[in-house]
C-alpha angles and dihedrals in degrees: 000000000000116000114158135218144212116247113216135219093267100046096270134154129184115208116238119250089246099052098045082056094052098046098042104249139173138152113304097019120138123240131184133199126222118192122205108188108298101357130064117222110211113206132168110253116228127264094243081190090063087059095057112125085013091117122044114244115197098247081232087075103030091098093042115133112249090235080055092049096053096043096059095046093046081048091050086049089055087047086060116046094053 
């Protein structure tokens, strides 16, 4: 599928009807723009909220402070690489 659009004067594009249809969107969602030498790719970025409880946590770390948790994983990095 190719539809174009009109840029604005501040930089503004509206997304055509179509592609909002084929990409799922709605208001409020989140896009991001990927750009491969001389063309930009648009994709719907994921819901990372829809993914809560999606991976099982031990209930042992689930009340582990962020700073704690990248401090072991960084520690667990130098383990391997000797």
């Amino acid at each position: 599928m190719e539809i174009a659009a009109r840029l604005t004067s501040k930089g503004q594009v509206t997304i055509p009807h179509a592609v909002r249809e084929a990409l799922s969107l709605v208001e409020g969602d989140r896009v991001v723009f990927r750009v491969e030498g001389d063309h930009a790719v648009i994709a719907r970025t994921p819901d990372l909220l829809a993914l809560a409880g999606s991976v099982e946590i031990p209930a042992a770390r689930r009340s582990t402070q962020w700073d704690d948790i990248v401090r072991d994983v960084h520690a667990a990095r130098g383990r391997r690489r000797r």
